[in-house]
N, C-alpha and C positions, 0 to 999 in steps of 0.2 A: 818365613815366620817361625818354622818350629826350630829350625836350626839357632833363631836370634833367643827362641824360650829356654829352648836348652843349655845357651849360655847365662841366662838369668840362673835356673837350677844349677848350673855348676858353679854360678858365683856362692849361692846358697846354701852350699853342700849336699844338695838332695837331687831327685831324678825329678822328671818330667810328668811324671804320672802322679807325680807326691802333691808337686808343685800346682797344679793342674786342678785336683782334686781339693787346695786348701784356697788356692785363689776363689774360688766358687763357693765357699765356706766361708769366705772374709766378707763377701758383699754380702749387705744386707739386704738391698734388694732383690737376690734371688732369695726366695723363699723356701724352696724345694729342690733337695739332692735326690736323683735316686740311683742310687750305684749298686752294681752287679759286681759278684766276681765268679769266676768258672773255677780259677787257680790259686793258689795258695798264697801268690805272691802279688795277685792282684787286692785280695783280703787284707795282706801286711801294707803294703801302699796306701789301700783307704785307712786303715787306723793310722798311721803313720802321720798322713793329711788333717785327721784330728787333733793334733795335737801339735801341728807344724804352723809357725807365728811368720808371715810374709812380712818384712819389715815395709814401710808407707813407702820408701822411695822405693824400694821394689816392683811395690803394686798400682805407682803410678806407671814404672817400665812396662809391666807386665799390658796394662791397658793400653797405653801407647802401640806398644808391638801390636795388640790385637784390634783396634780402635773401638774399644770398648767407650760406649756413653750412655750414660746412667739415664735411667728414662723413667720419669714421674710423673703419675696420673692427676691430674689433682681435679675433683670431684666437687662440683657446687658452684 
């Protein structure tokens, strides 16, 4: 699986931690990031991820590879 994400990030031109960090910023459904860093270059990766646009067919790949499915509460 990471090796198939790592070629989605090298079609994209970015790394895997970018990539990573902006896919989880693209769903709405998550609500809540919370990101650490220790290093300097983990810090440049999350800003990087903010401002990094996964194109749609991308982030259908992206789910695919991961079998992500979107899961909705619905109340009432």
């Amino acid at each position: 699986m990471v090796e198939r994400l790592r070629g989605v990030a090298d079609e994209l031109g970015t790394n895997l931690p970018v990539l990573s960090m902006a896919w989880i910023l693209q769903h709405p459904e998550i609500s809540c990031v919370i990101a650490g860093a220790s290093k300097p270059g983990q810090l440049e990766n999350n800003l990087k991820a903010s401002g990094f646009q996964i194109p749609a067919d991308a982030m259908v790949e992206i789910d695919r590879i991961t079998g992500f499915h979107r899961f909705e509460r619905h109340v009432g």
